[in-house]
N, C-alpha and C positions, 0 to 999 in steps of 0.2 A: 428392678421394679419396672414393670411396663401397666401404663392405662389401657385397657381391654376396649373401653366401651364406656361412653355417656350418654344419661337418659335426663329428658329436661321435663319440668311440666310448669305451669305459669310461670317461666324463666324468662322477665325481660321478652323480647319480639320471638322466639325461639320456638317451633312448632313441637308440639308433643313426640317423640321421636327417639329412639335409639340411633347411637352412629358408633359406627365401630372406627378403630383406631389402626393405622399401620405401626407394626411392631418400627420401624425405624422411623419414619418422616410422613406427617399427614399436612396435605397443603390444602386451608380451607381460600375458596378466591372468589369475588364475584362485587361488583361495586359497594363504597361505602352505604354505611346506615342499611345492611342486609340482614347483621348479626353474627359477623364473623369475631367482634371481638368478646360479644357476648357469650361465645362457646367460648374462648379460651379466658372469661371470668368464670365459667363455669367448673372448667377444668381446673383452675388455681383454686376455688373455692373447695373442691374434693381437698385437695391434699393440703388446705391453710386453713381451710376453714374462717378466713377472711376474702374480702373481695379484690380485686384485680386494680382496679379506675372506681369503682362508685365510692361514693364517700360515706354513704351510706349502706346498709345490710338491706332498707326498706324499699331501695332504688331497685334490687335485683328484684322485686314482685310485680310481673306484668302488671302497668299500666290498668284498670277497671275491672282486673278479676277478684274475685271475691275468695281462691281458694289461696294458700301459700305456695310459694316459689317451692320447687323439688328439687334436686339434681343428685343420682344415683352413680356410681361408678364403679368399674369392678378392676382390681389391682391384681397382676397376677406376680407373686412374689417367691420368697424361695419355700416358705410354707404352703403354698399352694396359693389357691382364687381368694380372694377378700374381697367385698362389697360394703364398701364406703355408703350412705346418706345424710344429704345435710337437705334441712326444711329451715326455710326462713319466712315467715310470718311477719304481719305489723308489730308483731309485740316482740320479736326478737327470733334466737333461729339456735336449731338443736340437732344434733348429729348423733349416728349409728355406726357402728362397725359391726357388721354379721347380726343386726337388729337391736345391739347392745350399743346404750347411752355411753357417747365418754364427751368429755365437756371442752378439751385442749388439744391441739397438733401435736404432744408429743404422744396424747394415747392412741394417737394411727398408727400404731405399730412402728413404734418406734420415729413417727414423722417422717410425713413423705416429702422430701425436698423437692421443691421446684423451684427454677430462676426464669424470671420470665423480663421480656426486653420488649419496651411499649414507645413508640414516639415521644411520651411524657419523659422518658428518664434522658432525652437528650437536650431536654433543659436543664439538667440538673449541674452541669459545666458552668453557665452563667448564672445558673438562677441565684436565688439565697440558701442560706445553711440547714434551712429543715429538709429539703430536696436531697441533702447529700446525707443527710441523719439518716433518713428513710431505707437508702440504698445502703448503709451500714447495717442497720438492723434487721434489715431483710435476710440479710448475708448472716449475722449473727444466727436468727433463729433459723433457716434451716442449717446452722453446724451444730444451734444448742435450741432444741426448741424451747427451752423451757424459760430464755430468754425473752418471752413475749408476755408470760406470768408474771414478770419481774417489772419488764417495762410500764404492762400497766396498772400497777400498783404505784410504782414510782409517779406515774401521771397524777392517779389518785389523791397522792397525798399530796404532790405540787401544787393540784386544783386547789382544795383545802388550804394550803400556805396561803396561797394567792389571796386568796380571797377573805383571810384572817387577817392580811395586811391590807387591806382594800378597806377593809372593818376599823381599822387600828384595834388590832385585838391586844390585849395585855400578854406582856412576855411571858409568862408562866404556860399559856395556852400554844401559842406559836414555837415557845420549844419544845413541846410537843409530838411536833411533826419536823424537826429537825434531825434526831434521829434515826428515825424509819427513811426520809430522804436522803440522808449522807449512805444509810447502810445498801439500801436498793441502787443507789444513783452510784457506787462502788460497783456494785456485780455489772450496770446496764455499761457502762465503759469498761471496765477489765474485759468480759465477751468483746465489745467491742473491736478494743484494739489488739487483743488474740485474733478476731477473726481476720483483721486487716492485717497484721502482719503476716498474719498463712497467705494471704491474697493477692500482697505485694510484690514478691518475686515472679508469680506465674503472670500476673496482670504487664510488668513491666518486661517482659517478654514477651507477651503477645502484641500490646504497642509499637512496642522494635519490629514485630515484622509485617503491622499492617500499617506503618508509620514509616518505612524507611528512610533511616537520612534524620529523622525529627532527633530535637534534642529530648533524653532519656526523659519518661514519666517519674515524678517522683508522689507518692499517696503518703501523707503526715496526719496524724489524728492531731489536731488543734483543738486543748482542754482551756474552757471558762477561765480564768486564774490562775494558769501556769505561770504569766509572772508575778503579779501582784499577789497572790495567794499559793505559790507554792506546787499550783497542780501541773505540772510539765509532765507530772510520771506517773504512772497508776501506783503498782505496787504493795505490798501486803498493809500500809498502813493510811491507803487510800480514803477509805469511810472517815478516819480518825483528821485528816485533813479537810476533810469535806465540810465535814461538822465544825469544823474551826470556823474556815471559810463562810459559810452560813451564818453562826454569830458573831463575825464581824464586820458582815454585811448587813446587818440588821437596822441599824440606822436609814442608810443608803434603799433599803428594799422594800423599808415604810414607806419614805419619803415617796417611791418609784410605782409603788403597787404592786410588785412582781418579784417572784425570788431570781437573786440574776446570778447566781452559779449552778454551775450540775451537768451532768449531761444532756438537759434539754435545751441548753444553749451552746454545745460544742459545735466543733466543726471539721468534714474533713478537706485537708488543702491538699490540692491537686495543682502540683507546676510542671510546664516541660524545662528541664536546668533548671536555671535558676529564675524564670518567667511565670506568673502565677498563671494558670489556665485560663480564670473569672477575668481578669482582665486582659489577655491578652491571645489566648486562642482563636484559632479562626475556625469556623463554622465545621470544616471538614476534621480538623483537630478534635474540637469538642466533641465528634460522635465515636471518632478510635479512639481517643482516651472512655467514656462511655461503654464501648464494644468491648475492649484492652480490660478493661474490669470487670465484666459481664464472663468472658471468656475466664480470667482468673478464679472467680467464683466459683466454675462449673468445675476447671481441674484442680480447687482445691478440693471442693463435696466428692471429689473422683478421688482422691488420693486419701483422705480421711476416710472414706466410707466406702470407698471398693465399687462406686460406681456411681455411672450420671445421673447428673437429678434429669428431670420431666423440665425440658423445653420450649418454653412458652416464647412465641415471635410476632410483636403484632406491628404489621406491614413497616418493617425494619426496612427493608430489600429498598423500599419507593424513599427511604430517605437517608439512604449509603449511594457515593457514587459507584462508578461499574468495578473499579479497582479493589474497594472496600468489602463490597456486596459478594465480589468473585471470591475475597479473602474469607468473607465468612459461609458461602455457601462449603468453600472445599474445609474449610474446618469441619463441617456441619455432617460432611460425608466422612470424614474419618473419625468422627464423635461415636462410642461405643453407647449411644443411651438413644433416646427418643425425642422426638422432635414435633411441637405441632406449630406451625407457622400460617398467617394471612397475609393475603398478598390483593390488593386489586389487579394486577397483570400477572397470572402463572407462567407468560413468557422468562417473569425474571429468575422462575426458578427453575422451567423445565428446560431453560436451553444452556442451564449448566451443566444436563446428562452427569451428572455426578452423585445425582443423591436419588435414594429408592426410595420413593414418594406415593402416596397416595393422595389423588388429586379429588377435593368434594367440592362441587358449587354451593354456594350460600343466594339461594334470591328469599326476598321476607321472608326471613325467616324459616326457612326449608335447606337442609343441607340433605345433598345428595352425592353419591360416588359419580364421576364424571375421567376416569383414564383414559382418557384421548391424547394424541399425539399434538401438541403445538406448533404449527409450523411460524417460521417470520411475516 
């Protein structure tokens, strides 16, 4: 799969524009707040059909324009050219493939994986436990997209719990949605921890060699209730304990406000040995363990699916030391897939000469091709 080409129009600070893409590595660079990271939301948006960092859908619509945000792309795959569009509006946002409506990432032909590595995901070592949910499920739907249907249905019917017990709603009502939450909240972890386990050998390999010397990564999915309630293991009668777990938590979840088992409370734990990460990594730890799973991701979607996903880098380079950065440029160069990276200093990428790059400046919002030579 290669991105050909992205076309924007009231996208965030983003000038009306066609940019074409280098079949291996495109390096967008030029000071913060230009809109370097808003091309490569644009680019995730093609193939997810979700946003990158907004937390919003309505945040991608320039700022005081009056029309919808656009973003057009064309995919050139083994059936030939495909032309992706997504329009995102105040009222919501709706996507074409060859001018044909489909509503979900998996009807892009099949879902076009992308892993993308943002400054934000190098909190996710110390942050809290939604930070590392996120980076599971990310992983999950591009191996299953259809993982993302499931999930938010699962939210759905949580919200609804929620707030049944916020009500003190009568148990009749409330089991209810016990149910459909044991049975969804079953699929959203079984993906889960298949995906993690495809991830964890190749991640814990990549660690070992941009970590050497560190004690081994080890990545554990940590479920709600594994002791007190049993859930330590997925397995085929998952749902059936789930639903247990939930009615006898029912007391406890009145009193609380909130359903407190399922997968929206799991977690995953990340130690080197036998050292928990969250407490006890150092700075430059937390981002190879971060890189060490990002890297895994990509040659698992490479070994499942016959090839890399679409490379999203947003100014990684400015927050790896030279040692790290060196590790991930020459990976970057013997990566069989495509690459788009920002950088404030194209120093950090052009004076690795290892990677066939095409270099575009970003000023307000203007990207343009710029392959000049970088001197020191």
């Amino acid at each position: 799969m290669l991105l050909l080409d992205v076309s924007t129009r009231s996208f965030r600070n983003l000038s009306e524009a066609r940019i074409e893409l280098g079949r291996r590595t495109t390096v967008l660079f030029g000071p913060n707040g230009q809109g370097k990271t808003n091309f490569l939301e644009a680019c995730h948006l093609l193939c997810t059909l979700r946003p990158l960092r907004a937390q919003k859908l309505a945040e991608l619509v320039r700022i005081g324009s009056e029309q919808s945000a656009l973003v057009r792309g064309r995919f050139e795959l083994s059936g030939g050219v495909r032309e992706v569009e997504v329009e995102v509006g105040r009222e919501g946002r709706s996507a074409r493939v060859d001018g044909k409506t489909v509503r979900d990432p998996d009807e892009l032909f099949g879902g076009l994986a992308t892993v993308a590595f943002t400054p934000d995901d190098l909190a996710v070592v110390k942050g809290g436990p939604e930070g590392r949910r996120k980076l599971l499920d990310r992983a999950a739907q591009n191996r299953h997209p259809s993982h993302l249907a499931d999930s938010r249905e699962y939210l759905r019917a949580l919200r609804a719990r929620n707030e049944l017990l916020r009500q003190d709603a009568p148990p009749d009502l409330l089991a209810s949605f016990d149910e459909p939450l044991a049975r969804l909240g079953a699929n959203v972890r079984r993906r889960r921890e298949q995906v993690l386990e495809e991830i964890r050998p190749h991640a814990q390999q990549a660690f070992a060699e941009v970590a050497r010397g560190e004690a081994p990564l080890e990545l554990v999915y940590l479920a709600a209730g594994r002791d007190s309630d049993g859930l330590a293991g997925a397995g085929a009668a998952l749902a059936d304990r789930l639903l247990g777990a939930l009615r006898r938590r029912l007391p406890r979840d009145r009193e609380r406000g909130y359903t407190s088992v399922g997968p929206h409370a799991d977690d995953l734990g990340l130690s080197l040995g036998e050292r928990a990460a969250r407490l006890y990594a150092s700075q430059g730890q937390s981002r190879a363990i971060v890189l060490a799973f990002k890297i895994g991701e990509i040659e698992n979607l490479k070994s499942v699916q016959g090839r890399a996903p679409l490379l999203l880098l947003d100014d990684v380079s400015s927050e790896l030391d030279p040692a790290r950065n060196a590790f991930l440029m020459a990976y970057l160069a013997a990566l069989d897939g495509q690459v788009v990276l920002t950088t404030t200093d194209p120093k950090l990428v052009a004076k690795t000469a290892v990677l066939e790059a095409v270099f575009q400046r970003v000023e307000g919002g203007r990207i343009a091709p710029e392959n000049v030579l970088f001197s020191e």
